[in-house]
N, C-alpha and C positions, 0 to 999 in steps of 0.2 A: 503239812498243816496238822495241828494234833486237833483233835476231837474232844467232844467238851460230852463229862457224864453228865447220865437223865437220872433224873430225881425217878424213882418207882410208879408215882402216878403219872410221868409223863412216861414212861417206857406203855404203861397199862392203856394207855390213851392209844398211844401209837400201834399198839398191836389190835387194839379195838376195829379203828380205823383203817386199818390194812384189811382185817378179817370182813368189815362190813364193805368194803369196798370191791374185795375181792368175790364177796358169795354175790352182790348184787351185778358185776360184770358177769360170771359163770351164769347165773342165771338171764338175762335179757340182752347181752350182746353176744353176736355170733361174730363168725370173721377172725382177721390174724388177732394175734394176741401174741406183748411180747414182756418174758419176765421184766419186774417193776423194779427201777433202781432210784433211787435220792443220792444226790449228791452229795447234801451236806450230812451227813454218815451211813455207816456201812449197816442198811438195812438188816445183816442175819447176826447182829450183835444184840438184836431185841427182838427180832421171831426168826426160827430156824427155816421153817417153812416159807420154800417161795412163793410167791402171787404173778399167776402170768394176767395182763389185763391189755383191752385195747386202749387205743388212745384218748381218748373223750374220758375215759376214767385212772387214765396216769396222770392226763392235766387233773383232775377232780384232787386224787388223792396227793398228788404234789401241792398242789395249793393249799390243802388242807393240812398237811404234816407240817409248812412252813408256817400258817397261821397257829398252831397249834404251839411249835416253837417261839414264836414270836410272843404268845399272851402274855400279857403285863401283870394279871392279876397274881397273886399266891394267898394264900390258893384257887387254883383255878374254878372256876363257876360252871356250868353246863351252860351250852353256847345260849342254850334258849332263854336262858335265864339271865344271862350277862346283860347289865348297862352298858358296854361299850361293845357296839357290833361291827367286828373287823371284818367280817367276811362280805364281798363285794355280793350284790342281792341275787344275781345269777347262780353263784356260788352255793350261796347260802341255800337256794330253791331248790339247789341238784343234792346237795349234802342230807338237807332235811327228807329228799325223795328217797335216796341212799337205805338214809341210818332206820325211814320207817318200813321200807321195805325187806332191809336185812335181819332189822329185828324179831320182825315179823313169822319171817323165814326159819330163824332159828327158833322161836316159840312154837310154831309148827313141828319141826323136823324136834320137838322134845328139850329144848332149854327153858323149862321152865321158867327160872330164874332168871329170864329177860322180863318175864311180867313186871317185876318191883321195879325195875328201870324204867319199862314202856310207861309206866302211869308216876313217874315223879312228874 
């Protein structure tokens, strides 16, 4: 099965979302952890670096990389901001707990430049 290329903002997306997935696992889950795989392509073709994570955050971020591939719009919207909300409300709750914890994190630990993000 050949593999379909990502536009730049969606490779940027997908590496967003590894990254915030991955510091918020390292940080609040303890326990096995096993490197993160997607099926539908070959994760280190868009981050070199691998993400080990437990389970409860491989389903998060599998769900999340397929909704992300799925989006209908072009261009894409910030989920928060989007009129058509795909993500199941479960989903949606642990995503949004995720992306403000991770952000957080990294504003802390010196990414400035997550401010202009946190407050669009």
């Amino acid at each position: 099965m050949k593999q379909r290329e990502f536009l730049k903002k969606e490779k940027e997306d997908i590496r967003i979302l590894m990254k915030f997935a991955g510091i918020y696992c390292r940080e609040n889950h303890s326990g096995e952890k096993v490197p993160f795989a997607f099926k539908l392509f070959d994760i280190k073709k868009i981050e070199r670096k691998e993400i080990a994570l437990c389970s409860e955050c491989t389903r998060l971020l599998t769900y999340g990389l397929t909704m992300r591939l799925k989006c209908p719009h072009d261009p894409k919207p910030m989920c928060k901001k989007c009129e058509t909300q795909c993500y199941h409300s479960a989903y949606k709750a642990k995503i949004r707990e995720v992306m403000k914890f991770s952000g957080m994190y990294l504003i802390k630990h010196g990414r400035v430049d997550m401010l202009y993000h946190y407050f669009k």
